[in-house]
N, C-alpha and C positions, 0 to 999 in steps of 0.2 A: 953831404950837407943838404940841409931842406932850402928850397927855394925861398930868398929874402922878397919882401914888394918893395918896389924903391918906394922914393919920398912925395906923398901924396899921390896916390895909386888913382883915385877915381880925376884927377887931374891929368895925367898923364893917359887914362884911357879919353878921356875929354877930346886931348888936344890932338890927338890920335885917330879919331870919329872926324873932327873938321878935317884933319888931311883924308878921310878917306872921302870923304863930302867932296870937297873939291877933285877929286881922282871923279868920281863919281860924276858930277857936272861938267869936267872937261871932255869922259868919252859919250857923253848923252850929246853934248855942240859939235864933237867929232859926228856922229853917226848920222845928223841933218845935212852934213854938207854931201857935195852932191859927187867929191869921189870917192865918199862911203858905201855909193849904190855896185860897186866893182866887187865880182866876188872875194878876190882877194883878199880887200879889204874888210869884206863881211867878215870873213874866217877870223882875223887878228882881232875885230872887235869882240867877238862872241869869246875868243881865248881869253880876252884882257876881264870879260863879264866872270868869268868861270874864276878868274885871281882874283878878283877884287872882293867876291861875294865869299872866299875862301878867308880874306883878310877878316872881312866883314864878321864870318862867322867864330875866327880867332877872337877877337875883339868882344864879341858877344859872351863866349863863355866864361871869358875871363871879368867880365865885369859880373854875369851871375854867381863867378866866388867870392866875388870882391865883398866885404862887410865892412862894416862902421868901426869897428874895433881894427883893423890895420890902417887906419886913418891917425897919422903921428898928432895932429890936430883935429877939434872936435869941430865939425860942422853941422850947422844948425837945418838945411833943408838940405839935410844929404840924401832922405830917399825922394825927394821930389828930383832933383838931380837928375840921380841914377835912373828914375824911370824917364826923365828928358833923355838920356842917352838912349837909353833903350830902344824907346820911338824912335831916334834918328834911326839908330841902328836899320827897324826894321823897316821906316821907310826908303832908307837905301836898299835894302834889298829888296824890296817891291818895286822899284825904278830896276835892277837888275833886271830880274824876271820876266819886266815886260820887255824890253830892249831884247832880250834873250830872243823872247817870242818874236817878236817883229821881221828879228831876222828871220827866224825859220818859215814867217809866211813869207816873208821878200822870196826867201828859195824855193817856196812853190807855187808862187806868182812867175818865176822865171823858169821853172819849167815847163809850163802851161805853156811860155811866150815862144821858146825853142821847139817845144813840140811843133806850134800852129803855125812857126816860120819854116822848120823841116816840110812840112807839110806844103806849103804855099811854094819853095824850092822846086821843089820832086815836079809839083806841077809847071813852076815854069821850064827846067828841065825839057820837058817832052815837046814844049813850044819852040827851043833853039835848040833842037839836034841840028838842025840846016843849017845853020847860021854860024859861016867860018869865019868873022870877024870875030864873034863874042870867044868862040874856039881859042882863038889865037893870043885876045885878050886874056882867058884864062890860062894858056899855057905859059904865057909870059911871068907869070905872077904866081907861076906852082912852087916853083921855091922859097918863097915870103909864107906862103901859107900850111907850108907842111912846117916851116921854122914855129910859126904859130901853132899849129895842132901839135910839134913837139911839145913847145913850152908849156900848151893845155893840160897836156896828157902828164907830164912834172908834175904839175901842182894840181892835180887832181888825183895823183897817185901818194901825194904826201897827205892831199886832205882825208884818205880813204882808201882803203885794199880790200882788191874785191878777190884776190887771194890770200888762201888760208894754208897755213902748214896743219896735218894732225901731231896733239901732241899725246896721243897713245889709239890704241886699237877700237876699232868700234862693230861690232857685226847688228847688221839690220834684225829689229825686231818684229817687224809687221813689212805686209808689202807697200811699198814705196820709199822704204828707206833706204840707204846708199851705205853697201857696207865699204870700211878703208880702213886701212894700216897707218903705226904710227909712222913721221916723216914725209906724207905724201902733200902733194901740195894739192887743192882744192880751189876751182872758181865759183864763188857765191853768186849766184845769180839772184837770188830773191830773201830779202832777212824777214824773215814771219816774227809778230811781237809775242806769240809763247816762246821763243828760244828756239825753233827748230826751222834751219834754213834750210833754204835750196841749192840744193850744189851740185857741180858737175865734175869727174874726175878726170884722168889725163886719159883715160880709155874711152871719155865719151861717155860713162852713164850717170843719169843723172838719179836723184833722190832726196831724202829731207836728212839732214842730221845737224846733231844739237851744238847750238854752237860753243858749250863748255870745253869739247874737246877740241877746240881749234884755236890758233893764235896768227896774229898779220904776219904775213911773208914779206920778208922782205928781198927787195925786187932789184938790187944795183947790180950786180952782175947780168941778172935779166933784162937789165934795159940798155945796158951800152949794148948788147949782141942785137938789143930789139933796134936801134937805131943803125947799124949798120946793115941792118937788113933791109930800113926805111930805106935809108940809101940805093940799095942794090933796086928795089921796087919802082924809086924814082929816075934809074938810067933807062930800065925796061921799061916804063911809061913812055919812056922818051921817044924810044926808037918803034913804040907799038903804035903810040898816038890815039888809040880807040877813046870815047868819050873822055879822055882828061876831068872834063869838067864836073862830071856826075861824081866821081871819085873824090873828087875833092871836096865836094859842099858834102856829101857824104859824111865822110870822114870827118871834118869839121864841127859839122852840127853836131854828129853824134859824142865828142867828146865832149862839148859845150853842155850837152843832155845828162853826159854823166856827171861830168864836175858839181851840177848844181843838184843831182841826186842823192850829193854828199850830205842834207842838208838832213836835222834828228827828230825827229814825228816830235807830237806833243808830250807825250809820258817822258819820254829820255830829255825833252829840256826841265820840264819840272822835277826830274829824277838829279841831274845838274846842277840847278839852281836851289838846292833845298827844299822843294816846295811839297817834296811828298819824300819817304822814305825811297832807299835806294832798292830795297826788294820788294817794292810793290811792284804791282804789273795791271796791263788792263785783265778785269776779269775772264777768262777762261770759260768759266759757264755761262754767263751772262752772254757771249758770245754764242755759245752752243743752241741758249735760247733764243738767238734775234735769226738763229741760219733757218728755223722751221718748225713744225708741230712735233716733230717725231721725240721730244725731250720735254712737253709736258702733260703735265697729267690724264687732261683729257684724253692725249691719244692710247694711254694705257688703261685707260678706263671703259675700252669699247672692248665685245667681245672676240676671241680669237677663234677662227675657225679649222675645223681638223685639215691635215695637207687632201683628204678626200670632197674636203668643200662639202659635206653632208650633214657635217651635224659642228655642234659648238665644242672648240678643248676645254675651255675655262669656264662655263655656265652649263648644268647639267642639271634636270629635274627631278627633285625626288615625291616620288609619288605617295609614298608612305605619308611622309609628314607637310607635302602640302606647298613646299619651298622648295628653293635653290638648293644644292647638295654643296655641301661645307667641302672644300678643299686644302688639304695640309701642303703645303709647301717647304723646301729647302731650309730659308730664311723665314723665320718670322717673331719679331721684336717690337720691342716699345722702346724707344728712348728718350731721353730729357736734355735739351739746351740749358746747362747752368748759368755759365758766363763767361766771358773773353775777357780777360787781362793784360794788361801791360800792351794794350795796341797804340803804334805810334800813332802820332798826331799829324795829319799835314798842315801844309805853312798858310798864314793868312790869306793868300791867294786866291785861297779855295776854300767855297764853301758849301761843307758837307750837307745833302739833302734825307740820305737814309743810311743807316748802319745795321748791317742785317749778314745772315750766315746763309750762305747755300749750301745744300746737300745732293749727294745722288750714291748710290752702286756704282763701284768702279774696280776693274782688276788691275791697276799697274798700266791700261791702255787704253781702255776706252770705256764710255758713258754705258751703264745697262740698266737705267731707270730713267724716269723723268726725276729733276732737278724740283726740288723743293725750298723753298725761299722764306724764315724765319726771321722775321724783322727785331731791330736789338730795342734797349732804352740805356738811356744814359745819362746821369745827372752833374749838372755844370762841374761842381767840387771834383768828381773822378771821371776824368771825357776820356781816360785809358782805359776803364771799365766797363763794357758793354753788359746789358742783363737781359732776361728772356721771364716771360709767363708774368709780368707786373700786377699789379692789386690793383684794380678797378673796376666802377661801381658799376653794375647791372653786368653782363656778360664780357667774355674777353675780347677782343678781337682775335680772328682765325691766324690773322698773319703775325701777332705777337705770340702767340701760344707754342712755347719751347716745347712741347710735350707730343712727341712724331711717332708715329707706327712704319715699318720698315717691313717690304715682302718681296720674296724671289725665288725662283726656282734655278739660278744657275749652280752648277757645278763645280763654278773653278777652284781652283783648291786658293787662289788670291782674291778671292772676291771680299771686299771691304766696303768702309764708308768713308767718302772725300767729301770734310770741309772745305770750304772757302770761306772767310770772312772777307766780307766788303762793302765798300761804299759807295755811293750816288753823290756825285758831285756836278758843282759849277763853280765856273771861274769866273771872280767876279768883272775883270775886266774883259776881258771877250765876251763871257754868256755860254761859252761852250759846257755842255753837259757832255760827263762819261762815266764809266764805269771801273773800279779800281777794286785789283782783289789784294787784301791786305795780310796776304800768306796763304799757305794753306796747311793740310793734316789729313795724313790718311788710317784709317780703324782698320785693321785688319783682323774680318771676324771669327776665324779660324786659325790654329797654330801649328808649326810644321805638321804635326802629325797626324792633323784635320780635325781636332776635337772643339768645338763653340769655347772660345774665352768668357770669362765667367761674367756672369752680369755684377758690375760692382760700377764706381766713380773714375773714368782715367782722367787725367790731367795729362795734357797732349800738344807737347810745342809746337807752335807755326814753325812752316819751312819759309824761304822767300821764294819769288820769283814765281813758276807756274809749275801744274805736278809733273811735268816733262823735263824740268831744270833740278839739276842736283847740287847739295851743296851751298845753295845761295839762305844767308839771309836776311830777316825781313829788317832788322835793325842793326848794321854794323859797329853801332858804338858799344855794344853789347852782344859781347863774343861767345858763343856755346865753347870754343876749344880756348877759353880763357886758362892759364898757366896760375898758380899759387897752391895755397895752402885749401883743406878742406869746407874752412869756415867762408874763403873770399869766393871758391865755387859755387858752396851753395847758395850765397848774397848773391851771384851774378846768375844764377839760375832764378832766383825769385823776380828778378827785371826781363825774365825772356816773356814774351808773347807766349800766351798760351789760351790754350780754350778748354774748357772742364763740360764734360758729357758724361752721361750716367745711364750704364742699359740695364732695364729692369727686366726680372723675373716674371712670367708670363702666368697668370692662374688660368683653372679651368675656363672660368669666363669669357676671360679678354683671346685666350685661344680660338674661343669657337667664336667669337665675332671676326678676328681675323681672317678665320677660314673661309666667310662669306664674299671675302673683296677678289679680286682680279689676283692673279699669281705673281704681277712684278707692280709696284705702286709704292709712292711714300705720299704721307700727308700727314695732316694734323687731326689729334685726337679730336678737336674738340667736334670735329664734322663727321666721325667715323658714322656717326648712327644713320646722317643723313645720306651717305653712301648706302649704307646697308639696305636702304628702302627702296633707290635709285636699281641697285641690284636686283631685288627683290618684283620690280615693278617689269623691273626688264625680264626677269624671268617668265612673267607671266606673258607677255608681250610673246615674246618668240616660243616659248617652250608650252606654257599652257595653251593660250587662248588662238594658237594658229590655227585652222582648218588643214592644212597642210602643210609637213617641215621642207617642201622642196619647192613651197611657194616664196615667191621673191618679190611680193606687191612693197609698196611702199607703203608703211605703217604711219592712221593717224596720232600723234599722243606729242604733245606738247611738252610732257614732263621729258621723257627719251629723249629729243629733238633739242632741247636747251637748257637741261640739266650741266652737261661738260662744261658750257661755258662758265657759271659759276664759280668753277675752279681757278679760273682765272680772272675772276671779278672778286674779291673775298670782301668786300662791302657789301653787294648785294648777298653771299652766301651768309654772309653775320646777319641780314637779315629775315634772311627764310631759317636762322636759328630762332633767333629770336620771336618769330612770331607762332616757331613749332613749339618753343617752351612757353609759350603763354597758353597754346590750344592743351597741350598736353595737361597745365594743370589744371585744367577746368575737368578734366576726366575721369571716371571711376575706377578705381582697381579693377573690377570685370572687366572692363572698355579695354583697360591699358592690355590683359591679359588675352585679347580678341586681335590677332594677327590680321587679319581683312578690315575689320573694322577699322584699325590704327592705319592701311593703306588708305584706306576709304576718306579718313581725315585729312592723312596727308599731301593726297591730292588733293582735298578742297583748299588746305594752307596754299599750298604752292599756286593754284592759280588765282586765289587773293592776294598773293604778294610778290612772287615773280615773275609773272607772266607783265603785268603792267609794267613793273619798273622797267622792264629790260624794252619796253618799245614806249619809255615815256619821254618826251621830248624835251621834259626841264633836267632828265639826269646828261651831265657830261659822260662823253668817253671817257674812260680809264685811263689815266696813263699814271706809270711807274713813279712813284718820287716826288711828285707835283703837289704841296700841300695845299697851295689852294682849289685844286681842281680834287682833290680828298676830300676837303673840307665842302667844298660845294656840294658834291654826290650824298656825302654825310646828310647835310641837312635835308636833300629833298629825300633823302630815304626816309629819315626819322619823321619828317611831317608826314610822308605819306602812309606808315605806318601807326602815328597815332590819326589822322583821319579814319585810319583801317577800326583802329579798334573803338572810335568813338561812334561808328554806325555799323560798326559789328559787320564788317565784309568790305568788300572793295568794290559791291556792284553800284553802288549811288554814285561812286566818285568815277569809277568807268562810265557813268550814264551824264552825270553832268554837262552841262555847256562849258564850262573852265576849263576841264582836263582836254588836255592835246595829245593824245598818241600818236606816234608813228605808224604809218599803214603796212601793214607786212602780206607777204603772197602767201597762201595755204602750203609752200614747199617748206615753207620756213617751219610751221608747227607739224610736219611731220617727219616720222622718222624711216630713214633709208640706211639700216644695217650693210646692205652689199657694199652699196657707197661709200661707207665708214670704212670696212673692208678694203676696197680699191686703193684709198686716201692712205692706209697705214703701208700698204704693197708698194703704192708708189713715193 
């Protein structure tokens, strides 16, 4: 039989919302009093936060089935009502969520406090070795306090097990990882937030493995032996007598350290509380970018020298025709960001600052490009729908522009391409900023047999969790091994997360422009040309215009020396396009057809327009995600680039009394190829 609603359904959820109201405001007056500050008591409030917000979330769905037609009676402000409940709904759970949080800083407020008291111990320690009164006082009172570090060590093993059983076989992929068998039991020593922990085995070796294959051990047998052992430790303390006392605040502190380690970073309480899907995770590259240089562009943009240090691998001079010598590599594609569908939404909590896809080369294990970073758009009506390459007047922006060139020379017969779809958030009650990747997808560009997959449209489901984690995903209310009939699979297929990418077919042209760029690089079309020149310029630089190839002076050239950075400023780079397609159309077809000539212009553009900006003291520093500090750089670029074009150059407005530069040392505007060299070794 299909489920009945009882009698007056949106009443009944009504009266149901005040009871959870008050549940809600009796554990908020619990958690102020002051033997809510006891860990204990933390734990049961944070379980009681985790049911209520569970109830909460019942309550809510079942009011968004509720309609005006199962109403036995007609009411007249029924949907003003229902969206009053609604609000209550979610500001109850926005009092959840912070409560949540509160706790988890209380728990790292107290570990701080145990660290710096363990610490303050030790020390005084070392002052009353002498002192056999204090001796004596502590030996008197060793039995209260091992009763105490037992009952610690209780409830610090129920709050959390830092033993693991495996529940099947796992052999190490790379070095450092920790091969085991299924049934073995494992100590976690360190839980890393991709999924892969630190562990040690009963043999002593330690390694990373993922924590899908492992489940809590449970410990009751292991702790009654473990306490009769305490025992046995405690009659040989007796009769040994040696420092008693160090043992004991030892021991002490140290489980007091663990207990409160028990306590769940910030992603897993918002992953708990609703406030972000369950298979999101912090972002992975995003990460990869904040550890160093070696994962963007610029550092793949400098040239590679042979293992004999005498001459260049990737930049080679062809004396024929005058340039750089075109090089074919492995890989080399165009492809197009369509759009992300069906991305979940995080909770009011949070709010989203950028929604953007990263990419890079990747075999199955690790990063073999730099990361590239395509920013989405989204309009209010569909916030599940992210889009790429939007209509907008005068040029694109570089970091909107879905339309990527992709290059490499490796080998591997797994070498693919990993998405990440992710966001830039803050929370509005803390301020905290971070990084969330909201699934991810891996391309894999070859097929068993190693032949190139055809360039055509895939539509390509997010995974959850990180590309180390199997299995997980990113929306649980929306099952990929959903059970029925044909037709409810494919309805539940059309709700998965996914992202649509399209690899296009390469003509003779777009080949040979490819062939100019570095052998591993991803980026955006819309800049390739300005690469090409960069290339081009540097060719001349080291290959033509040296006096000798075993000299290692340090080269003057401003373009070389601050070209890379660019790549990671794409507002100043949007504008050294934009003022190359203004000089370009001023040009003759002879001009445009004259290779030196077109270099000849394009270093005058570039030190008309970036050499300034980048030591002008009204543009802010960059930073990621920041609209106002976007929106500020924005402006002094576009003033100072119509200034540019209203006195036709930038040398008045460099000579002016107004304009304030920054002073830079001559190391700054030249370039030190060895250097760059060094920088990528090390």
């Amino acid at each position: 039989m299909l489920a009945r609603w009882p009698r007056d359904p949106l009443q009944c959820l009504q009266r149901r919302g005040q009871e959870l109201k008050q549940q809600v405001d009796s554990l908020l007056s619990e958690s102020r009093l002051k033997g809510a500050l006891e860990a204990s008591k933390r734990r049961d409030i944070y379980q009681r936060c985790i049911q209520l917000k569970q109830a909460i979330d019942e309550n809510k769905n079942t009011l968004q089935k509720l309609k005006q037609a199962d109403e036995p009676i007609p009411i007249g402000n029924y949907h003003q009502e229902k969206e009053e409940e609604h609000s209550l709904l979610d500001k109850l759970t926005h009092q959840l969520q912070e409560l949540a949080m509160s706790i988890s800083r209380e728990n790292i407020t107290k570990i701080r406090e145990l660290i710096e008291r363990a610490d303050d111990d030790s020390a005084e320690e070392d002052e009353e070795d002498d002192d056999e009164e204090e001796e004596s006082k502590e030996s008197g009172g060793e039995e209260e306090t091992q009763e105490e570090e037992k009952q610690e060590n209780e409830s610090y093993q129920q709050a959390t097990s830092k033993e693991y059983i495996a529940v099947g076989d796992f052999t190490a992929q790379q070095a450092g990882d920790l091969t085991f068998k299924k049934g073995e039991i494992l100590l976690i020593i360190e839980k890393n937030p991709d999924g892969w922990w630190m562990a040690k085995s009963a043999k002593g070796s330690k390694g990373l493995v993922p924590k899908t294959y492992l489940e809590p051990y449970d410990k009751e047998e292991g702790q009654e032996s473990s306490e009769e052992g305490s025992e046995e430790d405690v009659e040989v303390g007796d009769e040994i007598a040696e420092e008693p006392e160090a043992k004991q605040r030892t021991g002490s502190h140290w489980s007091a350290v663990r207990k409160a380690l028990s306590e769940i970073n910030t992603v897993d309480v918002l992953t708990t509380m609703g406030a972000i899907p369950a298979g999101f995770r912090p972002s992975t590259l995003f990460q990869l970018l904040q550890e160093g240089n070696q994962f963007r562009a610029s550092y793949f943009l400098q040239p590679e020298l042979t293992p004999s240090q005498l001459a260049f691998r990737d930049l080679m001079w062809n004396a024929k025709t005058g340039t750089i010598r075109s090089r074919p590599s492995h890989v080399s594609l165009i492809l197009t960001l369509w759009s992300c569908k069906m991305i979940p939404l995080p909770g009011v909590s949070i709010q989203v600052l950028s929604r953007h896809v990263r990419l890079c080369l990747f075999d199955g294990n690790k990063v073999l490009s730099n990361i590239h970073t395509v920013r989405a758009t989204w309009q209010p009506k569909k916030p599940r729908t992210w889009t790429f390459s939007p209509q907008v007047t005068g040029i694109l922006p570089c970091l909107l522009d879905g339309d990527c060139f992709l290059r490499s020379n490796s080998l591997s017969p797994d070498l693919g391409i990993l998405f990440e779809p992710g966001i830039s958030y803050i929370r509005n009650s803390t301020g905290e900023k971070g990084e969330l990747s909201c699934g991810w997808v891996f391309l894999k560009l070859f097929d068993a047999s190693g032949i190139p997959i055809p360039a055509k449209t895939y539509e390509l489901f997010l995974n959850g969790g990180t590309p180390y984690e199997k299995g997980v995903e990113v929306d649980h209310s929306v099952s990929r091994r959903a059970h029925g009939s044909v037709f409810h699979q494919m309805m539940m297929m059309r709700r998965e997360p996914q992202l649509l990418v399209k690899l296009r077919s390469l003509n003779r042209r777009s080949r040979d422009i490819l062939s100019l760029l570095p052998e591993i690089l991803i980026g955006s079309m819309c800049y390739i040309h300005l690469l090409i020149f960069y290339r081009q310029i540097l060719g001349d630089v080291l290959l033509k215009g040296r006096m000798s190839m075993r000299s290692a002076d340090i080269i003057s050239n401003p373009v070389l020396a601050t070209f890379p950075k660019l790549l990671e400023q794409p507002d100043v780079m949007d504008a050294l396009r934009s003022s190359w397609a203004e000089k370009e159309s001023t040009l003759k077809r002879s001009e445009k057809r004259d290779r030196e000539f077109l270099k000849a212009m394009f270093l005058l553009v570039y030190h008309d327009c970036v050499v300034p900006l980048l030591h002008s003291t009204l543009l802010p520093p960059f930073r990621w995600a920041e609209e106002e500090t976007e929106a500020a750089r924005w402006k002094v670029i576009t003033d100072f680039l119509k200034q540019n074009q209203e006195n036709k150059g930038a040398l008045q407005a460099l000579l002016s009394p107004d304009g304030v530069h920054e002073p830079f040392d001559i190391s700054e505007q030249t370039y030190d190829f060895l250097g760059e060299i060094r920088k990528k070794e090390a």
